[in-house]
C-alpha positions as CSV (number, residue, x, y, z in Angstrom):
1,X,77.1,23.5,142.3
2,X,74.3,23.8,139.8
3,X,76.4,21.8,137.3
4,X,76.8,18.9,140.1
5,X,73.0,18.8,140.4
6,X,72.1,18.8,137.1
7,X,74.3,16.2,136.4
8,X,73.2,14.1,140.3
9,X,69.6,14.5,138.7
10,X,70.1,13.8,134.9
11,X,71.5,10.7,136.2
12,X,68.9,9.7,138.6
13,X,66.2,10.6,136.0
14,X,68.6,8.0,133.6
15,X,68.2,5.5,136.5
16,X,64.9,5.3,136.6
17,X,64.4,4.6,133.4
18,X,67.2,1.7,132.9
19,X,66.5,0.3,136.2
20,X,68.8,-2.8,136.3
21,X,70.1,-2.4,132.7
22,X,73.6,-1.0,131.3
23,X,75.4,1.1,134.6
24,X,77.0,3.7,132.2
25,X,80.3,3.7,134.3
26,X,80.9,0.6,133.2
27,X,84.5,0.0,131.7
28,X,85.0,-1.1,128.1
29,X,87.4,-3.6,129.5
30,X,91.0,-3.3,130.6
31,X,91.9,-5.2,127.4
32,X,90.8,-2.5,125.3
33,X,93.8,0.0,127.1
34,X,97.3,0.1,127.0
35,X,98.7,-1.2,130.5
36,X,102.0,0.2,132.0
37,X,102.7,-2.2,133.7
38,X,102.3,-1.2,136.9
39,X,102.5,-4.3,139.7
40,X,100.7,-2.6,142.7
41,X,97.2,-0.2,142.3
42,X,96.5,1.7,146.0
43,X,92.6,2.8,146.7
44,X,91.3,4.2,149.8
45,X,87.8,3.1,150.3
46,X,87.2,3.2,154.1
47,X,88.2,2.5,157.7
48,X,89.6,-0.7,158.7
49,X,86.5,-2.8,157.9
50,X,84.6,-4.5,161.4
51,X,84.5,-7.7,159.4
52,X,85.2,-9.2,156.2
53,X,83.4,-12.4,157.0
54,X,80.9,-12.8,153.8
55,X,78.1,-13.7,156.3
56,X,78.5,-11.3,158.8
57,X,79.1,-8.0,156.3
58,X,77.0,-5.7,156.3
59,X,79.2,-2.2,155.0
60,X,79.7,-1.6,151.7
61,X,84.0,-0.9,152.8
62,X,83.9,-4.8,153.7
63,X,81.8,-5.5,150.7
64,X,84.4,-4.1,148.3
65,X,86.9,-6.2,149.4
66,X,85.1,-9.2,149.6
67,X,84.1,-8.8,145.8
68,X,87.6,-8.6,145.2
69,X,88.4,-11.5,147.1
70,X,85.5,-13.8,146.5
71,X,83.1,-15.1,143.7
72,X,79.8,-16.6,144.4
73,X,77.3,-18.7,142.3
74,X,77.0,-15.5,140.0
75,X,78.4,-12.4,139.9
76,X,77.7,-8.6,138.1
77,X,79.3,-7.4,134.9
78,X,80.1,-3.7,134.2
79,X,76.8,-3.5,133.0
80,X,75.1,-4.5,135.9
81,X,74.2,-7.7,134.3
82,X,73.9,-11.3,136.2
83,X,76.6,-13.7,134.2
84,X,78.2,-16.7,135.5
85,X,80.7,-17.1,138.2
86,X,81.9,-19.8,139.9
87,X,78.7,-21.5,138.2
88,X,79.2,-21.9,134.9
89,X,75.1,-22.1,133.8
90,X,72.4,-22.9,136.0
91,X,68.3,-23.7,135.0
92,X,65.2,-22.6,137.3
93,X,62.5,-24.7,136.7
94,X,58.5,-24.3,135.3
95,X,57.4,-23.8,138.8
96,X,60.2,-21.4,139.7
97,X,61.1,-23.4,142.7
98,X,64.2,-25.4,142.1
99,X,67.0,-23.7,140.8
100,X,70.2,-25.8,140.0
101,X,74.1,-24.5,139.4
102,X,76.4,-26.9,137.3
103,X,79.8,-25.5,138.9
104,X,83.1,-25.1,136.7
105,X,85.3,-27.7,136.8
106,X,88.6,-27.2,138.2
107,X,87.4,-24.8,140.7
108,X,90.3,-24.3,143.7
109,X,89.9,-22.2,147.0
110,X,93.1,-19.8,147.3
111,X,95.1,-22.4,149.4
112,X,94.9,-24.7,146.3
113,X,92.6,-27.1,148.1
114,X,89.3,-28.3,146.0
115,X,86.1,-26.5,146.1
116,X,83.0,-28.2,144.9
117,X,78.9,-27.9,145.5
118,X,79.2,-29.1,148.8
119,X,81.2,-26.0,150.2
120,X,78.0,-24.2,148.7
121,X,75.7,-26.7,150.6
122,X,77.8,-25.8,153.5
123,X,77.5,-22.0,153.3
124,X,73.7,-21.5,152.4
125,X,73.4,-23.7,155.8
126,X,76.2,-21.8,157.8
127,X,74.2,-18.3,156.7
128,X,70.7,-19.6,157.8
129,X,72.0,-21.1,161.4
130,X,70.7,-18.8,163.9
131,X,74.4,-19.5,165.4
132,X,76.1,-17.5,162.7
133,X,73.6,-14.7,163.5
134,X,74.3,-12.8,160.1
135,X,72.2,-9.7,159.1
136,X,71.3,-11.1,155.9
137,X,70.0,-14.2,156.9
138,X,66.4,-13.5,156.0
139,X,67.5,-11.5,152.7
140,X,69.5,-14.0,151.3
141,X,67.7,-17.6,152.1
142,X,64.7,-16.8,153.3
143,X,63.1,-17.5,150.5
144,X,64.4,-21.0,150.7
145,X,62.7,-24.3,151.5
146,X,63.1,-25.0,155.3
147,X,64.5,-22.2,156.1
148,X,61.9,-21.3,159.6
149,X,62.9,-24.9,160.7
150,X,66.7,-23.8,160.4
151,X,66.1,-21.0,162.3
152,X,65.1,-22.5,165.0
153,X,68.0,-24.3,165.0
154,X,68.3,-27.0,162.6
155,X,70.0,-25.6,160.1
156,X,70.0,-29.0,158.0
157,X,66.8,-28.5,157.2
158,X,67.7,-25.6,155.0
159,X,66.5,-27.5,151.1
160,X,70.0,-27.3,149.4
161,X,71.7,-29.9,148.1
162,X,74.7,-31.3,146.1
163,X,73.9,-34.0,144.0
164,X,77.8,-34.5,142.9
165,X,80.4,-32.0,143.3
166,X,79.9,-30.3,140.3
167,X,75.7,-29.7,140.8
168,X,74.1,-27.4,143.5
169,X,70.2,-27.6,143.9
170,X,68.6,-24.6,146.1
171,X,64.3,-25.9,146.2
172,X,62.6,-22.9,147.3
173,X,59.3,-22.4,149.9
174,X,57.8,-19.7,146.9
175,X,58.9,-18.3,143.8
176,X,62.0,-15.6,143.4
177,X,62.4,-14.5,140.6
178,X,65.5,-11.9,141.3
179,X,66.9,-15.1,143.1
180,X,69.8,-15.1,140.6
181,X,71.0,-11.4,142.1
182,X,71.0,-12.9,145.4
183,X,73.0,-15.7,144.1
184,X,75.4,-13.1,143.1
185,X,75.3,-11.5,146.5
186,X,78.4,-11.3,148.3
187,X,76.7,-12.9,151.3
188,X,76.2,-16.2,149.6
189,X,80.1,-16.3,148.4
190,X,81.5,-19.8,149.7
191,X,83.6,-20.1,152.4
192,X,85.7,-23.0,153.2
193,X,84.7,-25.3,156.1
194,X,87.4,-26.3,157.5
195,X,89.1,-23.2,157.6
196,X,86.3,-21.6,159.6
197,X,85.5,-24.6,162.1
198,X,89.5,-24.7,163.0
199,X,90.0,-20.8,163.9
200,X,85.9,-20.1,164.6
201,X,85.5,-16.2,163.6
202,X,89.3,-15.1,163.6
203,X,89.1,-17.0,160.5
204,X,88.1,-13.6,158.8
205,X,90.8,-11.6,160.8
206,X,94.1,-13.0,159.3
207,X,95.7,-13.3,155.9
208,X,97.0,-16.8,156.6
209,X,93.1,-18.0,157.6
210,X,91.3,-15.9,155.0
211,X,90.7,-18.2,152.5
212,X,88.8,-17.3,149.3
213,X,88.3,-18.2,145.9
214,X,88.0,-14.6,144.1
215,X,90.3,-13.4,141.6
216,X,92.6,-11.5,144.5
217,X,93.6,-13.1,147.8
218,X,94.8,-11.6,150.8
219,X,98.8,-11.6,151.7
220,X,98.9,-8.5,154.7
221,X,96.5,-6.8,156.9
222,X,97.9,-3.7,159.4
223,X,95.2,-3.3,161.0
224,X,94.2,0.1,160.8
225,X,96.7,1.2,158.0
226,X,96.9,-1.1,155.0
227,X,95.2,-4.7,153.6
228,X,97.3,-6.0,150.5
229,X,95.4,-8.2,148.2
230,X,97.5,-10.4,145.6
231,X,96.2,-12.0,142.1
232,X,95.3,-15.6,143.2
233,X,96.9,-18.3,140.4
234,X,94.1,-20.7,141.3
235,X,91.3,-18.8,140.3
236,X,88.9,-19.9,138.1
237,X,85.7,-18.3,137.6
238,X,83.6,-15.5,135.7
239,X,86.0,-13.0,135.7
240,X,88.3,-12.6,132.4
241,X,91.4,-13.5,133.8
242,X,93.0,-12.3,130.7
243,X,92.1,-8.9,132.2
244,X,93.3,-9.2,135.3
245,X,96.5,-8.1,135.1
246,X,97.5,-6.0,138.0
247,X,99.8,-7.8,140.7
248,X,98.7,-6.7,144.0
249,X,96.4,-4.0,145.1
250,X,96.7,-2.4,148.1
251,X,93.7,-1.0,150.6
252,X,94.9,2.2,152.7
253,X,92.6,2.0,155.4
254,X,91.6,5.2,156.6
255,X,88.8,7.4,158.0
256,X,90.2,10.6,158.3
257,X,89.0,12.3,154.7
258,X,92.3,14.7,155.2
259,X,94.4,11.6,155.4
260,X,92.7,10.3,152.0
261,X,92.5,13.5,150.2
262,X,96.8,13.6,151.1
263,X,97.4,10.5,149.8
264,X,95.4,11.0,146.6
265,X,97.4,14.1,145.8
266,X,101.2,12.9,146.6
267,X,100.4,10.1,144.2
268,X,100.1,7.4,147.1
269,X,96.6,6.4,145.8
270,X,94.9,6.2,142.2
271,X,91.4,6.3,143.9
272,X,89.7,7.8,146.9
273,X,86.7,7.4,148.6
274,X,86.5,9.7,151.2
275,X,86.7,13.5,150.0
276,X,86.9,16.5,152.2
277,X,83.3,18.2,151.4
278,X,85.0,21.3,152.1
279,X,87.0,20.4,148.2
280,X,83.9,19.8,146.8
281,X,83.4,23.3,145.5
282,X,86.7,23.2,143.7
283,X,87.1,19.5,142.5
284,X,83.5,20.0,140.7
285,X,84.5,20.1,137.0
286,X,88.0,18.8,137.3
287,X,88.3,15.1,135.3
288,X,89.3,13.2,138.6
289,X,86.5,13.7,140.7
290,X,83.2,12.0,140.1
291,X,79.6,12.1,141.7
292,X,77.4,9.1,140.9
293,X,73.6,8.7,142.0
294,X,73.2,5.1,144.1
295,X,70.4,3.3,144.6
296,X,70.2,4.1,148.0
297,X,68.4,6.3,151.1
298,X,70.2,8.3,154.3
299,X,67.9,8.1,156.6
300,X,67.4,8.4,160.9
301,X,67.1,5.6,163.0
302,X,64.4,6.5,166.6
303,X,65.2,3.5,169.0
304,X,61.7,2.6,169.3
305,X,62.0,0.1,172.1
306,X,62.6,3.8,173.9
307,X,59.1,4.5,175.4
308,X,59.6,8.3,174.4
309,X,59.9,7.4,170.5
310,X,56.6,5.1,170.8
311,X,54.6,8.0,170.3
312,X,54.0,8.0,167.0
313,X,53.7,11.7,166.6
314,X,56.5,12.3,168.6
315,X,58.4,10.4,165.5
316,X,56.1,12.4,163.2
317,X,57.4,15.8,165.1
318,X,61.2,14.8,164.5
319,X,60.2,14.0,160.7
320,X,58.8,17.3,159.6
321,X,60.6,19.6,161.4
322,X,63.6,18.7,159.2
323,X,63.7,20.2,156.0
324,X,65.1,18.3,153.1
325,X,65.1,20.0,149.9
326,X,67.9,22.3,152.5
327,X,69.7,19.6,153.6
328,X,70.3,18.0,150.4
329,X,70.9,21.2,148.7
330,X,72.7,23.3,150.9
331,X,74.3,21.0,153.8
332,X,75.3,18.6,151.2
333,X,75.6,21.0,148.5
334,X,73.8,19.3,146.2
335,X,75.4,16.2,145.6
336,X,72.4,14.6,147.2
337,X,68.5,14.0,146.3
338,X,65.8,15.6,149.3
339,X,63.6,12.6,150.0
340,X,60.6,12.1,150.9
341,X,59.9,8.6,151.0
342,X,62.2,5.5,151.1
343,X,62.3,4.0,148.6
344,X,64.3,6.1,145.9
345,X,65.1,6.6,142.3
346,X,66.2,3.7,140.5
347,X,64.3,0.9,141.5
348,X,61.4,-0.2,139.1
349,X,57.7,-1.5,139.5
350,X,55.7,-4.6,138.7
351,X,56.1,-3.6,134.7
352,X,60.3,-3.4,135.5
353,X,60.2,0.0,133.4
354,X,58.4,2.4,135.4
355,X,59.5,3.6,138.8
356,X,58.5,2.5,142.0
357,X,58.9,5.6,143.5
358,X,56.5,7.6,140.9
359,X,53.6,5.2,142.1
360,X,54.0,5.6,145.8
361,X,52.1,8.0,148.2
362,X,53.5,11.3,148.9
363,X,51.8,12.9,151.5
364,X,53.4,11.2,154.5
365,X,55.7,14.8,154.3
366,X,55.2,18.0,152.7
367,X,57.3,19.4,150.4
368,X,56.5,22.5,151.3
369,X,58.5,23.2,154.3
370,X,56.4,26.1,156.4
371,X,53.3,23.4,156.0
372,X,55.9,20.6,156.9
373,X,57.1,23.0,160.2
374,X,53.4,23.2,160.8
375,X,52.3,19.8,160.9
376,X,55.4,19.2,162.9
377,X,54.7,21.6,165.8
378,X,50.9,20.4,165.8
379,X,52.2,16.6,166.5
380,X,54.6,17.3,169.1
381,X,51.7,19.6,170.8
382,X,49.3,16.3,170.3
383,X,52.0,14.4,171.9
384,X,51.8,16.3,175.1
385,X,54.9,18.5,174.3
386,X,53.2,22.1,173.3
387,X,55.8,24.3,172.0
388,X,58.8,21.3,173.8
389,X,57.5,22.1,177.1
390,X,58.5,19.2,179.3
391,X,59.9,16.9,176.1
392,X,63.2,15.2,177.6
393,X,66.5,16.0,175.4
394,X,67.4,13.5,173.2
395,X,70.8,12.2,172.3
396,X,71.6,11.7,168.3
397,X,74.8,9.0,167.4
398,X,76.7,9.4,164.7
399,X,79.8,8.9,162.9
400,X,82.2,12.0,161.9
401,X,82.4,11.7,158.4
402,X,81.2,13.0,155.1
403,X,78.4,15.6,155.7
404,X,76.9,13.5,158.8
405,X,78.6,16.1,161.5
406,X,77.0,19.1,159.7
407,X,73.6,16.9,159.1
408,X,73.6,16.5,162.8
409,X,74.0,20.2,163.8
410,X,71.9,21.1,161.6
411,X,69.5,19.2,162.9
412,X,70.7,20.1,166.4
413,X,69.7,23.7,165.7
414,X,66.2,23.1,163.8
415,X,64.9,20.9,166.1
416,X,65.6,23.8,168.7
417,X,64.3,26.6,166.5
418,X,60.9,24.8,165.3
419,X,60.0,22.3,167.9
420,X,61.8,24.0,171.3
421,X,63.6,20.8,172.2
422,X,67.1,20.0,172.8
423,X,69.4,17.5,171.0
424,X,73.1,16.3,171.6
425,X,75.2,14.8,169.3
426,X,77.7,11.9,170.4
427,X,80.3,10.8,167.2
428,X,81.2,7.4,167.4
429,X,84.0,6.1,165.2
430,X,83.0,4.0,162.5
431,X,84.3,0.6,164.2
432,X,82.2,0.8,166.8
433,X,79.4,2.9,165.1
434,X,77.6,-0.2,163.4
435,X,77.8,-2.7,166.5
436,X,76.3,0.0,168.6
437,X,73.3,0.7,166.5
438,X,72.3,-2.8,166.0
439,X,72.5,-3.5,169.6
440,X,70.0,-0.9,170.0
441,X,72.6,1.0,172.6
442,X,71.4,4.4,171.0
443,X,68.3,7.0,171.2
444,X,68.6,8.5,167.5
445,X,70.9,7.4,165.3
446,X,71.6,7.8,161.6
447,X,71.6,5.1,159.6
448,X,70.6,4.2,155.5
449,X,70.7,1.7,153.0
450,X,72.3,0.6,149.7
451,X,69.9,-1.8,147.5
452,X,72.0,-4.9,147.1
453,X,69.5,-5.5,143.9
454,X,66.7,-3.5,142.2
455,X,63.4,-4.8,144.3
456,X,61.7,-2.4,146.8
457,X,61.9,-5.6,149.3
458,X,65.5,-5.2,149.6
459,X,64.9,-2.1,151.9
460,X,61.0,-2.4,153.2
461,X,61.8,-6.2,154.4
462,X,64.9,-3.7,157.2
463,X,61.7,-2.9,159.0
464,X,60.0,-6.3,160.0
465,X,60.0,-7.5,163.4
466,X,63.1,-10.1,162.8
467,X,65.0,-9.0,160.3
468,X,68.7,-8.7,161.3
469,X,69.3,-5.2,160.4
470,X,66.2,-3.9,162.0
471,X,68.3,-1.0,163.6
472,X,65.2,0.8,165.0
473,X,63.4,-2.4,166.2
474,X,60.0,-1.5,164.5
475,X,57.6,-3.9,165.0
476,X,54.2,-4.1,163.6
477,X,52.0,-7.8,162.9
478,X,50.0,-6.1,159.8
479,X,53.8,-4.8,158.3
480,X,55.1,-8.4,158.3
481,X,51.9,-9.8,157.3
482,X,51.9,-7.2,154.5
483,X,55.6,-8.4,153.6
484,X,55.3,-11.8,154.0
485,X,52.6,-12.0,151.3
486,X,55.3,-10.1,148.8
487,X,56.4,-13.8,148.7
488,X,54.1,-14.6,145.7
489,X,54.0,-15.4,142.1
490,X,51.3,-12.9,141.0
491,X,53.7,-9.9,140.0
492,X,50.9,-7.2,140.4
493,X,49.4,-8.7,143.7
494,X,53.5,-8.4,144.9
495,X,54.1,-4.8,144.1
496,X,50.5,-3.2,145.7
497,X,51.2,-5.5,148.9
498,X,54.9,-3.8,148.7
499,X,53.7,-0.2,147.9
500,X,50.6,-1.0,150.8
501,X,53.8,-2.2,153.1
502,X,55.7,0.5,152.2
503,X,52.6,3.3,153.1
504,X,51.8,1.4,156.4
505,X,55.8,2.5,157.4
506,X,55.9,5.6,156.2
507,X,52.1,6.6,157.8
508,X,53.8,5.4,161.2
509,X,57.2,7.4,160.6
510,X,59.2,4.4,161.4
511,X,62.3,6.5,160.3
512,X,63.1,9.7,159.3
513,X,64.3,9.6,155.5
514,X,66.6,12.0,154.3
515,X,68.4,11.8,151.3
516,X,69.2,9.7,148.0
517,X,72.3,9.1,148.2
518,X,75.6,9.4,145.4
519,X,78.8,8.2,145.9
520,X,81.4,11.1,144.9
521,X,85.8,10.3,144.7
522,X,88.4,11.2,143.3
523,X,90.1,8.8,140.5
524,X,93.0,9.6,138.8
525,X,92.5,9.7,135.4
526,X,95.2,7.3,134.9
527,X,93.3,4.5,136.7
528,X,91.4,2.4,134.0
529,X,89.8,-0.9,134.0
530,X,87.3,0.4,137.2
531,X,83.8,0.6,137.4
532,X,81.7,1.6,140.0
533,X,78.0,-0.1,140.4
534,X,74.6,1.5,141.6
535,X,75.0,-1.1,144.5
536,X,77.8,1.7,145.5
537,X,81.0,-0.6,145.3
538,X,83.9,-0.4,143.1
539,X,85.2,-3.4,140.9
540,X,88.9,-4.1,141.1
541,X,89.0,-7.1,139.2
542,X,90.3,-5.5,135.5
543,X,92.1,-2.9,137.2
544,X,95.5,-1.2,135.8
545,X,97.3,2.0,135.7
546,X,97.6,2.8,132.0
547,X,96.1,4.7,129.1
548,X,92.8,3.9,127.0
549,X,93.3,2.8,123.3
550,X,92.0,5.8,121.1
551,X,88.0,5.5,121.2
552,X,87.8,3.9,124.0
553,X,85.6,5.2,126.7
554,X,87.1,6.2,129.5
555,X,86.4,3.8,132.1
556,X,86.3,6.1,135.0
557,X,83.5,8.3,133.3
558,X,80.7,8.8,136.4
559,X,77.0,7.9,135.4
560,X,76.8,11.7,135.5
561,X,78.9,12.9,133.3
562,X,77.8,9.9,130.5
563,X,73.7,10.2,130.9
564,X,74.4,14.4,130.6
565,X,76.8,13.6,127.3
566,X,74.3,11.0,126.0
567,X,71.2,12.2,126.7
568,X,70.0,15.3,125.1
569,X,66.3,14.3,127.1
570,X,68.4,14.1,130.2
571,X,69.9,17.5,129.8
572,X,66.9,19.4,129.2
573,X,65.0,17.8,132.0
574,X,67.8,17.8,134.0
575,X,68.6,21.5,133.4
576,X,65.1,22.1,134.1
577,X,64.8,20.5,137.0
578,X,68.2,22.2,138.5
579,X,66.2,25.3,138.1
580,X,63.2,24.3,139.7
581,X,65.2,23.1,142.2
582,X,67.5,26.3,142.6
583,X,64.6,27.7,143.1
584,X,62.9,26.3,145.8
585,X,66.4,26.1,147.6
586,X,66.6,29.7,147.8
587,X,62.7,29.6,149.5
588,X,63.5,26.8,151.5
589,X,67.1,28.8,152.7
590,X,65.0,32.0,153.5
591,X,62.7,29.7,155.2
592,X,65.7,28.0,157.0
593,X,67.0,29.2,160.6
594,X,69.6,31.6,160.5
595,X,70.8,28.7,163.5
596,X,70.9,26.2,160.4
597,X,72.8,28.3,158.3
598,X,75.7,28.3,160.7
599,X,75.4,24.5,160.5
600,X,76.1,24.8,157.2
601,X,78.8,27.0,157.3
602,X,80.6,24.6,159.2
603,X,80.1,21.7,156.9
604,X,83.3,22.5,155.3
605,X,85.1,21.4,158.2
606,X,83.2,18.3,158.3
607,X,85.1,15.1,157.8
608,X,84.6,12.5,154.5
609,X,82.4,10.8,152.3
610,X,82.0,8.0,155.2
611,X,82.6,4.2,154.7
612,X,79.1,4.0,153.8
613,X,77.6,0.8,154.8
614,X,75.0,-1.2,152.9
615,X,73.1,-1.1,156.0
616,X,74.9,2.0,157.2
């Protein structure tokens, strides 16, 4: 495991430092390789998705699939680069508030019907109607003229227009200037009208209503065992289609990690997300399996509309009893980061080289776990609850998959040991995890984010009062004031309202964080043409089974394995800090609950790598 961590934090350590540069798992191209010819690729990269509407996705499993089946304004290259998509070049202007999109010509939604600017116009409105009530609402086009007015239910008044079919024109209330990511956010891809207004939301449940425009297009969905994607002759777009050359690919939906793991070895599928963590140990090493550090944060959702969680040192109590450098270091056995804040590695500041993360407060928990435990106890006494005398038991949701089961008992058995209180875990399946949890039907419940682009917003802006994927329902006038006023030119003003924001939160332990994530799978080695992003998805588009030409990178190298090749920097800090980190594991284990170390021992049973949601 020491070899997995050096590599998880050579990697992160190479993450901060790129920020939204080159993603080194980037493919050289599928054009560079020698194709076999094969006509069908099979993945397995999560349950049977609970939508694959682009406006109502909120999971990374859905996500995947739309990327592969749509194409927005922009889109991401393998080196995590904004290029052109369905937009062939677009202008911003001096002020920074109009942007305009001259649109390809040509351009065909998967039916063969015509798509031009106004399907745009059509779905920037759609997004903002408080009717379609999608998560990302706010994210997306909140930063666009009218967009208040369209929320309260005039969704016309959203300022997007199409001049002629070829020109798009988004005016916006205040400067943006990552507004070209969000363009390239799968939220934003454009859906057809008609389609949509004929069949209302069973438009997204069918392959003969799913129209799309992306390079694939659906032909078959079993629910619950297999969605069949086929290479769309109409598409046009930024995507080589020189390099798209496989005929169909197929997506094994499945949950069960056993199931996945199966399938991956009888040959059934060239890439799988969801690996038994009890393999881990040993597939570390082997050239299929792969661990890669996302931009991203686990973290526990208190339902604070619950009277007993508006104490805030009763949240305080269930936030330093846990201890992270264990969790991420022995219940997930390293292929995780402890954290102590929210925002993680990865994402930059104000000067878009240094990282956020280095410049933000850390005192809101102790990395020292027996002053952690003691601050803990002390809060839950000041709460009324000396020692858990008379503190109600609590009931913690979660999905079976991955390390979540063992995270849970572990934390089961802490909170017993350090606070005297009891907690139950209920597992949810994943379809009906998500729904749950934003309808607020829980008490604790985990939860975490993917960045969907490198700005500390994207995951501070979860925690005002109306955003849609406000799980815990924190609500606070100065946070949102705070937030609001990150919608400014002034780049410095920006990131110390977003770094004040981010302290306000954490001072109030509005959640619980846990862990920086990384994705790990298994890939066979002859899958090329893949990449996988720091966003946490996997691109499909140049995918084939073949062989790289000779000097060709392989295109299934992890961000791990490349920054602790490349790097000689990386290796010694990274080799340094798996030491330092070795280290304080073993003081944190004999600090650790012989209780929690039974947790652990069962995390080998636990279930897979989890469909891992972008608000998951």
């Amino acid at each position: 495991m020491k070899k997995v961590l050096a590599l998880v934090l050579a990697a992160a350590m190479a993450f901060s430092m790129v920020a939204c540069g080159g993603n080194k798992t980037a493919t050289s191209g599928a054009a560079e390789g020698t194709a076999t010819g094969s006509s069908n690729i099979t993945v397995q990269l999560g349950p049977n998705p609970e939508t694959l509407d682009p406006a109502l996705n909120s999971a990374i499993d859905g996500g995947n699939l739309i990327l592969t089946t749509f194409e927005g304004l922009l889109i991401i290259d393998e080196n995590n680069e904004v290029q052109p998509g369905q937009a062939e070049s677009w202008e911003v202007s001096e002020d920074g508030l109009t942007w305009t999109f001259h649109l390809r010509e040509g351009l065909k939604w998967s039916d063969g019907t015509d798509l031009d600017a106004n399907d745009f116009v059509y779905t920037f409105k759609r997004v903002a109607d408080p009717a379609t009530a999608a998560p990302y609402s706010a994210t997306v086009v909140g930063m666009v003229a009218g967009y208040e007015e369209a929320m309260n239910g005039n969704p016309d008044a959203l300022q997007v227009s199409a001049p002629d079919a070829n020109t798009f024109v988004v005016t916006l209330a205040h400067p943006c200037t990552y507004f070209d990511k969000i363009a390239a956010f799968s939220t934003l891809s454009p859906v057809q009208q008609e389609t949509i207004e004929a069949n209302g939301d069973a438009w997204a449940t069918t392959p003969e209503t799913y129209v799309s425009n992306g390079p694939y297009y659906m032909t078959d969905w079993t629910v619950g065992q297999q969605i069949v994607l086929t290479k769309n002759p109409y598409y046009n777009g930024g995507w080589d289609s020189s390099k798209i050359v496989t005929d169909t690919i197929t997506f094994l939906l499945m949950e069960d990690s056993t199931a996945a793991y199966t399938a991956f070895q009888t040959g059934q599928a060239s890439l799988v997300r969801d690996v038994p963590t009890e393999e881990i140990p040993s597939l570390t090493g082997t050239p299929e399996f792969h661990v890669d550090p996302i931009m991203g944060t686990s973290y526990m959702s208190m339902n604070l509309q619950n009277e007993l969680f508006q104490d805030v040192n009763v949240r305080k109590a269930l936030s330093l009893a846990l201890d992270r450098d264990y969790i991420a270091n022995t219940v997930q056995q390293g292929t995780y980061l402890p954290a102590y804040e929210l925002t993680g590695p990865g994402i930059t500041d104000a000067d878009g080289t240094t990282s956020y993360m280095d410049n933000s407060g850390k005192n809101w928990i102790p990395t020292d776990y027996e002053e952690s435990k003691k601050q803990a106890q002390e809060a839950l006494a000041a709460a009324g609850y000396p020692n858990g005398e008379g503190f109600p038991t609590i009931t913690y949701t979660t999905n079976d998959s991955g390390y979540n089961k063992a995270v849970a008992e572990y934390m089961q058995q802490c909170y017993k040991e350090v606070l005297g209180i009891n907690l139950e875990i209920e597992i949810v399946e994943w379809s009906s995890f998500t729904p749950l949890r934003r309808s607020g039907d829980y008490e604790m419940a985990r939860n975490g984010w993917v960045f969907d682009y490198n700005d500390p917003s994207n995951i501070l802006e979860l925690f005002m009062t109306e955003n849609g994927n406000n799980d815990g329902k924190y609500s606070n006038a100065k946070y949102d004031e705070l937030m609001n006023n990150t919608n400014i030119a002034d780049v410095e003003q920006r990131f110390a309202n977003l770094h004040a924001a981010e302290e306000l939160l954490m001072s109030e332990y509005a959640m619980i964080p846990i862990a920086h994530n990384s994705d790990f799978w298994l890939q066979s080695t002859d899958l090329q043409g893949v990449w996988h992003s720091p966003y946490g998805y996997w691109y499909l588009q140049y995918a084939y089974i073949g062989e790289p030409s000779e000097g060709t990178v392989a295109e299934s190298e992890s961000v791990a394995d490349s920054t602790a090749a490349e790097s000689t920097a990386s290796e010694a800090a990274s080799s340094e800090a798996a030491e330092s980190v070795a280290s304080e594991a073993s003081s944190s284990e004999a600090a650790s609950s012989e209780a929690a170390e039974s947790a652990v021992s069962e995390a080998a049973s636990s279930e897979a790598a989890e469909s891992a949601s972008t608000a998951a």
